[in-house]
VOPAGU-2260 file (C-alpha; in pm, 1 decimal, decimal comma):
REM VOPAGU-2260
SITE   aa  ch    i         X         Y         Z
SITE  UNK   A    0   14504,9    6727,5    7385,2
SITE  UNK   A    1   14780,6    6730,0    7608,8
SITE  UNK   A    2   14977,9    6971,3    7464,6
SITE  UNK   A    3   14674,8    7215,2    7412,3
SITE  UNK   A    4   14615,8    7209,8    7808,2
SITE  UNK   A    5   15019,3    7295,1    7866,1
SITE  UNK   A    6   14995,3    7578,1    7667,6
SITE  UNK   A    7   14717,8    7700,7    7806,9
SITE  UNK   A    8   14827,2    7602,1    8134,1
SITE  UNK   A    9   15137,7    7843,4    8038,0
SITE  UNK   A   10   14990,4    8091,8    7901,1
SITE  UNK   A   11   14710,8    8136,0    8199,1
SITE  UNK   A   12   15060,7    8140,4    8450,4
SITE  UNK   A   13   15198,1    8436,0    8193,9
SITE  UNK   A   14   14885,6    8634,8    8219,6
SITE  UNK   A   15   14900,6    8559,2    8612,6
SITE  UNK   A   16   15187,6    8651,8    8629,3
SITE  UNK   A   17   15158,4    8990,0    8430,9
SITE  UNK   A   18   14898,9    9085,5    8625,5
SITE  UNK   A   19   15017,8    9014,8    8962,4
SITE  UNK   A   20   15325,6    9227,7    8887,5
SITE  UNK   A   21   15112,7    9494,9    8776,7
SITE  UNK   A   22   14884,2    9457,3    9072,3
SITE  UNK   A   23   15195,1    9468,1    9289,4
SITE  UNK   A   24   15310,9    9830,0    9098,9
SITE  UNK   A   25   14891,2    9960,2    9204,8
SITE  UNK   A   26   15000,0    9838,7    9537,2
SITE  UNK   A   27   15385,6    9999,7    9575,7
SITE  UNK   A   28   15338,0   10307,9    9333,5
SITE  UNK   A   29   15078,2   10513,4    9564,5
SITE  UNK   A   30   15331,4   10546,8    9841,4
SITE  UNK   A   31   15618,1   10672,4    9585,0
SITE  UNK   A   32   15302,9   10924,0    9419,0
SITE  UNK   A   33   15357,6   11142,6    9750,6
SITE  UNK   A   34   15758,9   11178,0    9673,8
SITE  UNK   A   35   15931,6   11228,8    9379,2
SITE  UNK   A   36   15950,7   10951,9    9130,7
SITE  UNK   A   37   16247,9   10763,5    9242,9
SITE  UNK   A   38   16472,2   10661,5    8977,7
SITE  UNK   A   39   16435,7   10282,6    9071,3
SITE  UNK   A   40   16108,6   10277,9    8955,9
SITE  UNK   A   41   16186,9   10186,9    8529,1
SITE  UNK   A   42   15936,5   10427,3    8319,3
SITE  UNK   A   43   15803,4   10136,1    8165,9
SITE  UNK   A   44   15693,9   10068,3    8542,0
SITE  UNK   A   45   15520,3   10369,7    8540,1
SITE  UNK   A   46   15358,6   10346,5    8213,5
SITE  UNK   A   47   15233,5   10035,7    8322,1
SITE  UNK   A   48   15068,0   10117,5    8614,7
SITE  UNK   A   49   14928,9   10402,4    8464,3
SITE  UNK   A   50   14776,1   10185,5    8150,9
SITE  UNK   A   51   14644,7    9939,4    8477,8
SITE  UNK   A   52   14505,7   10274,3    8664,7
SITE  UNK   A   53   14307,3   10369,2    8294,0
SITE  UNK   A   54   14199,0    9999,8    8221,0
SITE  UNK   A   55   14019,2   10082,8    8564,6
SITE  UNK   A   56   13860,9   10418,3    8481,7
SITE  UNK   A   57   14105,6   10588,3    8741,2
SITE  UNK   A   58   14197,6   10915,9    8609,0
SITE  UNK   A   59   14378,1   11077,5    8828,1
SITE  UNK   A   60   14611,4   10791,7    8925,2
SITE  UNK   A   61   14645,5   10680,9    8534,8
SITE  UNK   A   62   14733,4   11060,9    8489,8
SITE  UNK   A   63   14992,8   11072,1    8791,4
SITE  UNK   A   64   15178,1   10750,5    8622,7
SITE  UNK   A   65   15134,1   10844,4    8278,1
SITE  UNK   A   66   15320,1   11153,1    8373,5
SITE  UNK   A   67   15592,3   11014,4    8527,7
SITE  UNK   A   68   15681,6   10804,7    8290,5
SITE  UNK   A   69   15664,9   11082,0    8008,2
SITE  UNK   A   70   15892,8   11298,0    8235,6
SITE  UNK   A   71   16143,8   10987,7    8250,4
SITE  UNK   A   72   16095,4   10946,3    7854,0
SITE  UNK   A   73   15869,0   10655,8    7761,0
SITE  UNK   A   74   15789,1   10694,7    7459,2
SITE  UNK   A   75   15414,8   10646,7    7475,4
SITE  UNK   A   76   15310,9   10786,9    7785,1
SITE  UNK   A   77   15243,8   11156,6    7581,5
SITE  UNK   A   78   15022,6   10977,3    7370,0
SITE  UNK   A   79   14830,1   10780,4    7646,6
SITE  UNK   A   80   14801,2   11076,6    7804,4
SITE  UNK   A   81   14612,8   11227,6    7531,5
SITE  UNK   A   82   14411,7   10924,9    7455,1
SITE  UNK   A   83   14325,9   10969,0    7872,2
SITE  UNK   A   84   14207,8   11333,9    7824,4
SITE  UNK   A   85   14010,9   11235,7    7527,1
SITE  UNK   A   86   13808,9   10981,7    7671,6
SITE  UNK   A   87   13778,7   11078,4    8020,0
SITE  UNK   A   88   13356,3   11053,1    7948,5
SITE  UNK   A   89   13416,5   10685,9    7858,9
SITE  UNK   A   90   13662,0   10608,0    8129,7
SITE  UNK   A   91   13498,4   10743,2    8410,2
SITE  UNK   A   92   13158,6   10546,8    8232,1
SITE  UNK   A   93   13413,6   10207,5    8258,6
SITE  UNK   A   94   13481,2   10314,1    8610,4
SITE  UNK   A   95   13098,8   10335,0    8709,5
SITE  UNK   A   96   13018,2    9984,0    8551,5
SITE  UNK   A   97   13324,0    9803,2    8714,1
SITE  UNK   A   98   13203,5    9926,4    9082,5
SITE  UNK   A   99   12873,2    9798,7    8989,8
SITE  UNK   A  100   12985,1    9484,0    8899,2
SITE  UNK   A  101   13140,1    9467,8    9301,9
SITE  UNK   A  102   12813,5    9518,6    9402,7
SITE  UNK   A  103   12644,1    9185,7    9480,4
SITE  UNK   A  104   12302,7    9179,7    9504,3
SITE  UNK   A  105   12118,8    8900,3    9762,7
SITE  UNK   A  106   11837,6    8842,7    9568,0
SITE  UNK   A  107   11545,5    8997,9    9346,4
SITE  UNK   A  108   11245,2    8853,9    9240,3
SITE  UNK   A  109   11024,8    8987,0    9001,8
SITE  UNK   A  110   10699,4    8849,9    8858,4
SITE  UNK   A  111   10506,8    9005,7    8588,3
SITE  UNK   A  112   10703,7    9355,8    8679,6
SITE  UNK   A  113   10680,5    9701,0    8482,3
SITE  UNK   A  114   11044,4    9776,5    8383,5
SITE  UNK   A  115   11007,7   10108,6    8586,4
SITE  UNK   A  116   10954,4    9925,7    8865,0
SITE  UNK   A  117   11251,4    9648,7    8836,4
SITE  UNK   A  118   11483,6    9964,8    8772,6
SITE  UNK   A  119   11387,3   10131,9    9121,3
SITE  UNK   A  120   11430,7    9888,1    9265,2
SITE  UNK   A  121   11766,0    9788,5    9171,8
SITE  UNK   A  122   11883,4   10095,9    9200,9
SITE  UNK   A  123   11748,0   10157,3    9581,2
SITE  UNK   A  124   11891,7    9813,1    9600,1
SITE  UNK   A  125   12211,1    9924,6    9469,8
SITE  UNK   A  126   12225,6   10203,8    9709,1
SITE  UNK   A  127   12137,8   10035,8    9977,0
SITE  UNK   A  128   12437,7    9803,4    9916,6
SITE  UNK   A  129   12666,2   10123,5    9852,1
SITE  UNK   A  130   12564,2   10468,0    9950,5
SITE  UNK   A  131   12848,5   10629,2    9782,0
SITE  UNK   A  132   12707,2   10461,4    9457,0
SITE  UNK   A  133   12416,9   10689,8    9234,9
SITE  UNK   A  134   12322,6   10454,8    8966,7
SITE  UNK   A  135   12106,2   10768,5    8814,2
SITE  UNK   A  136   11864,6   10509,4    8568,8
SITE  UNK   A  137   11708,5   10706,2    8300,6
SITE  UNK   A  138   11483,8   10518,0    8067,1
SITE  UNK   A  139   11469,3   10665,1    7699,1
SITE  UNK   A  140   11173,4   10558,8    7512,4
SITE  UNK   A  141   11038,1   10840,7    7321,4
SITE  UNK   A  142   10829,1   10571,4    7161,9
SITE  UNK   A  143   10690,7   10369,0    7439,4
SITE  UNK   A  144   10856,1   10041,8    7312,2
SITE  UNK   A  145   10949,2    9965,7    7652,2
SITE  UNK   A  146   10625,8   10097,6    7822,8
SITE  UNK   A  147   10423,1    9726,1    7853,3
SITE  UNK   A  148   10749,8    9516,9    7903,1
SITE  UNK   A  149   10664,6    9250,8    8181,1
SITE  UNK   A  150   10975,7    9157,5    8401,2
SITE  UNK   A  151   10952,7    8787,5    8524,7
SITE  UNK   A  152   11314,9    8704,2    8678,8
SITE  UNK   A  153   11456,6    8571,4    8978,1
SITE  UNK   A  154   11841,4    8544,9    9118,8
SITE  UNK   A  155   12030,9    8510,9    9417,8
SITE  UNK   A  156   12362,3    8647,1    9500,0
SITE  UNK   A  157   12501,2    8793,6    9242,6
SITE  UNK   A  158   12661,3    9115,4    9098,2
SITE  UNK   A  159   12404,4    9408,5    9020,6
SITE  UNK   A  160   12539,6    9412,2    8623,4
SITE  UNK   A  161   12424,7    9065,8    8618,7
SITE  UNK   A  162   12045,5    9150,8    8724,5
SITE  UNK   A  163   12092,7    9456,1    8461,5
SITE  UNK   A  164   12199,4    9251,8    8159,0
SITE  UNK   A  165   11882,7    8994,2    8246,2
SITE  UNK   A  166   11655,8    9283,5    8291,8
SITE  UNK   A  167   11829,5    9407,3    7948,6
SITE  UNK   A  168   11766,4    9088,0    7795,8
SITE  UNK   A  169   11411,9    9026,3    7867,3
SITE  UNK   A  170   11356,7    9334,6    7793,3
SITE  UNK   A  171   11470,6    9394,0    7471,8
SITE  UNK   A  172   11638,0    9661,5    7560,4
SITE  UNK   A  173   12044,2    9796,7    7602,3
SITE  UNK   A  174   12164,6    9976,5    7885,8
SITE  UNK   A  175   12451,2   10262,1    7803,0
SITE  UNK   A  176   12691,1   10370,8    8098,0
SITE  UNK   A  177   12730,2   10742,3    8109,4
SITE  UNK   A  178   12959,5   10968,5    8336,1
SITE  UNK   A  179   12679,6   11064,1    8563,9
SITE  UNK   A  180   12345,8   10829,2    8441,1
SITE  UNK   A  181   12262,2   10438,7    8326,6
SITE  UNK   A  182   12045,8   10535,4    8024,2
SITE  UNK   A  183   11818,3   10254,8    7942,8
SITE  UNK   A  184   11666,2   10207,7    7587,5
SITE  UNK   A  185   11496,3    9999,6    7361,6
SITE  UNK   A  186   11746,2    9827,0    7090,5
């Protein structure tokens, strides 16, 4: 048992480790974005950071590193950079559900709620929380699956994805980030 826990305990400090360097590039890059690319910064560097920036759902930065390192010759920055144009929708979708998950929520309580309801007011909730931040809920239920769902659910302090995927959960139902919408429907 020992041994398991080392090499855990090693590889958690590896994946620290990897992750604080690349969190350190995010942090030094932006200034050299302005300038030229020095040629101190390796293009592995580069490609890094702009793999980190897409992981994110930031375009434009993924696309400013990406480029750099294809103009000092990694050799997969072309093809991340076409993999970054072809799934910009999904990207910028990641992007909208990671800055809801920073969002943290005080509390809700619901008891015997309509769906509709629980979803306005999250998203007021939401907005109230962060102003720059639309969720834009649509619920798709051609069907009216959804339509005499009953929301009993309360929590305190914690991320607005959290209160979705309960609300998701109880309601039998699957919520689909979009580039400009949350569109809610039954599974």
């Amino acid at each position: 048992m020992l041994a398991y826990e080392s090499s855990l305990t090693q590889y958690a400090m590896k994946k620290y480790l990897s992750l604080l360097l690349i969190g350190s590039l995010l942090v030094i890059l932006p200034a050299h974005a302005q300038e030229k690319t020095p040629a101190t910064i390796s293009p592995n560097a580069l490609y890094q950071a702009g793999i980190q920036a897409m992981n994110q759902g930031e375009i434009a930065m993924a696309q400013k590193y990406l480029t750099a390192a294809k103009q000092a010759n990694h050799p997969h920055a072309d093809y991340q950079l076409g993999q970054l144009s072809a799934n910009r929708e999904g990207l910028i979708a990641k992007k909208r559900e990671l800055t809801l998950k920073k969002i943290i929520i005080d509390k809700v309580q619901f008891v015997d709620a309509e769906l509709s309801d629980v979803i306005t007011f999250l998203a007021k909730k939401i907005t109230d929380k962060d102003p720059q931040y639309i969720p834009n809920f649509v619920i798709r239920d051609p069907n009216k699956k959804l339509h005499d769902v009953r929301i009993d659910l309360e929590l305190t302090n914690v991320p607005a994805t959290v209160i979705l995927e309960n609300v998701m959960t109880i309601a039998s139902s699957k919520a689909k980030f979009g580039e400009y919408s949350i569109v809610i429907q039954p599974q």
